[in-house]
Each structure stands twice: as structure tokens, then as C-alpha cells.
C-alpha positions in Angstrom: 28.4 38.8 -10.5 27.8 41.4 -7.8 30.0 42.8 -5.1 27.8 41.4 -2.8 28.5 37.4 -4.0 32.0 38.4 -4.6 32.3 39.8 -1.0 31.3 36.3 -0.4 33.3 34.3 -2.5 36.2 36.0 -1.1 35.3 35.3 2.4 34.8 31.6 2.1 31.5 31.1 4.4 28.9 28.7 2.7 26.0 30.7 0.9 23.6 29.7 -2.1 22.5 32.2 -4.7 19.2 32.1 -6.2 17.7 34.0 -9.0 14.7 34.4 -10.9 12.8 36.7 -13.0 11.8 39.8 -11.8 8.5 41.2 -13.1 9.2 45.3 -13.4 5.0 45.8 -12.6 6.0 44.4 -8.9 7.1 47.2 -7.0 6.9 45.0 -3.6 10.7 43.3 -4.2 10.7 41.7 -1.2 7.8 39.9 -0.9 8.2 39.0 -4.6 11.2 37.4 -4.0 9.8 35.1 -0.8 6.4 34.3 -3.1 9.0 33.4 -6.6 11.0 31.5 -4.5 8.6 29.8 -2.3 9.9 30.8 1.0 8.0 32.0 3.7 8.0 36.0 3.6 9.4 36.0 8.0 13.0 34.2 6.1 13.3 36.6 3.9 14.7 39.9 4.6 14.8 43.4 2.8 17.9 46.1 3.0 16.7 49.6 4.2 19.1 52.6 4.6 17.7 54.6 7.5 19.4 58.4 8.0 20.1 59.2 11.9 19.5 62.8 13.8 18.1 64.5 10.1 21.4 64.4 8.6 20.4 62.9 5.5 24.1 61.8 5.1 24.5 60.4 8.8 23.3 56.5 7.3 22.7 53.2 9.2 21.2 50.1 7.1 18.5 48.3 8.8 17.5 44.7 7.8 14.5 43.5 8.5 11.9 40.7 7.5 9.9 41.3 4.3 6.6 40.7 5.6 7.4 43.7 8.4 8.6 46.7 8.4 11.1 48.7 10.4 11.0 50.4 13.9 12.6 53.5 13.2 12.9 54.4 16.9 14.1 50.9 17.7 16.9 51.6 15.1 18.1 54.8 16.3 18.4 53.5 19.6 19.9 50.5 18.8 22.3 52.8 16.6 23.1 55.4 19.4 20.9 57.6 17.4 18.2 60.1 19.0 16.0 59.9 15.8 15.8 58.0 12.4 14.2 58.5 9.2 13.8 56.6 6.1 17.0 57.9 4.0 16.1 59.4 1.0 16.5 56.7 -2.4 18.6 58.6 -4.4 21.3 58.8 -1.4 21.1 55.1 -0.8 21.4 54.3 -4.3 24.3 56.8 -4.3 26.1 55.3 -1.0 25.5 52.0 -1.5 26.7 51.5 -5.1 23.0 49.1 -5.9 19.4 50.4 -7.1 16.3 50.8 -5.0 14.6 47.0 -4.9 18.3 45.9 -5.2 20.1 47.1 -2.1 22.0 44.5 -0.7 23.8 44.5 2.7 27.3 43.0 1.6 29.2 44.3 -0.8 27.8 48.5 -0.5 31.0 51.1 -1.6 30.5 52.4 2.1 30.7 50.8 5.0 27.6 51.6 7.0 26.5 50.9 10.4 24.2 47.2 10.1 21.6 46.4 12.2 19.5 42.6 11.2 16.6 42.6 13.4 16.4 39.4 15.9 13.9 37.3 14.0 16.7 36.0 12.0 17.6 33.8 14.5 14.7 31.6 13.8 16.2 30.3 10.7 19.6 28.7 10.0 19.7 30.4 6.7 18.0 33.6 5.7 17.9 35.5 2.4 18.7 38.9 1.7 19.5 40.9 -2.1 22.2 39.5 -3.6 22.9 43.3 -5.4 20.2 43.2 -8.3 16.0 42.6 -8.2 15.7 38.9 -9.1 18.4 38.2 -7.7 19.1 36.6 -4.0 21.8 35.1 -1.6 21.0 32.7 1.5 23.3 32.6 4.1 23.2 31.9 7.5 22.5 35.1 10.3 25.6 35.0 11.7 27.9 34.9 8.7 25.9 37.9 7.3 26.9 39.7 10.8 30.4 38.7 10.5 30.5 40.2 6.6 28.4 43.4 7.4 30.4 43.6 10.7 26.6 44.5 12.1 24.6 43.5 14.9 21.7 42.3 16.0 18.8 44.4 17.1 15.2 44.5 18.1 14.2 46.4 15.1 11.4 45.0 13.0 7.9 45.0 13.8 4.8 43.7 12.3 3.5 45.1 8.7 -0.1 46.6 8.6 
């Protein structure tokens, strides 16, 4: 059990959890996660911890698609931000209370400003890290705003 399914539990929105065994020689969590699970990489969605205006303290978490990547200055605007970086790993581990791979978006010891980039409406249910590699929750977009109190955002864009 992780805070992030607990978080859940507690709230009493629908959600599925779904694990499976992560090889430690994949360094690409996400898309391991879409290809184990046999979802299609757009529907499922990695956690990123972005730092705003090079405070590396000043955090937002960004949620994007796995098969993308994130539009740093899409997420500073979209979080009243001038500039964003990546945030450095140890600090998100730190802030977040879950390991690099692992980060979820429910369930962090701080509550952080959430962005989940628009392509999530696509899908009725989306999956995102359920707190630990191998491990994943599927819940719809707009019970995952409502636990995150986030909001949506133009923020992904297409991987190279």
C-alpha cells in the first residue's frame, strides 16, 4: 500500500491498481509501464516535478503523456511562472516522499501546484504511478484533478 492508493481509498472515486514486474535494466519507467501493461504509451502518463523562476525549492508537478515530454515554458506559464526547469531528483524524491521512476501525483508529503496536460481528456481512464516502479493506478482525468486539486494545461508536447 502507498499513500497514493490510500489517498484514494479514502476518497471513494472508482480507480483500478495494476502492477507488474519492474525490470531494474529499464530506466524508461514510463514507457515500460504502457508496453508491460499493453496500453498505448498517449494513456499513460509520467509525474515530473518542474522548479519555477531558479528557485530550486519553488516546485510545480507536471503530468504529461509517456510517449512526450514536457513544455517547460508551457508549464511556467500555465503556473504563473516566468521560467521552469527540470527540478533536481534528489529534491523531488525529498518533497514528494516516492523515488525517481516512482513519483506519483496523489498522495506526495507536499502539496504542490498540479498541472495534467490536455491529452488526458482523450481517454476516460488514464494511468499514472501508483507510488512505486511496477506499480500503477487508473483513474479517470477528472478525479485525478479533483485529488491533486490541479488543473489542466497545454503542457506536453511530442517526444523526439
Amino acid at each position: 500500500m502507498t499513500p497514493a492508493i490510500t489517498l484514494a481509498e479514502k476518497s471513494g472515486i472508482p480507480f483500478h491498481v495494476h502492477s507488474y514486474e519492474h525490470d531494474p535494466s529499464n530506466t524508461h519507467f514510463g514507457l515500460e509501464a504502457a508496453s508491460v501493461l499493453g496500453q498505448d504509451p498517449a494513456r499513460v502518463f509520467k509525474t515530473l516535478l518542474f522548479s519555477m523562476n531558479g528557485d530550486p525549492k519553488k516546485l510545480g508537478v507536471a503530468i504529461v503523456p509517456v510517449a512526450g515530454q514536457l513544455d517547460l515554458k508551457a508549464a511556467a506559464k500555465a503556473a504563473g511562472a516566468k521560467k521552469a526547469e527540470m527540478a533536481n531528483p534528489e529534491i523531488a524524491e525529498k518533497t514528494t516522499g516516492y523515488v525517481v521512476g516512482g513519483i506519483s501525483p496523489l498522495g506526495q508529503k507536499k502539496r504542490l501546484p498540479t498541472l495534467l496536460d490536455t491529452s488526458a481528456q482523450q481517454f476516460d481512464t488514464i494511468y499514472v504511478s501508483a507510488g512505486r516502479r511496477g506499480l500503477e493506478i487508473e483513474l479517470s482525468p477528472s478525479n485525478l484533478l479533483v485529488l491533486t486539486q490541479g488543473k489542466m494545461a497545454d503542457i506536453g508536447k511530442e517526444g523526439k
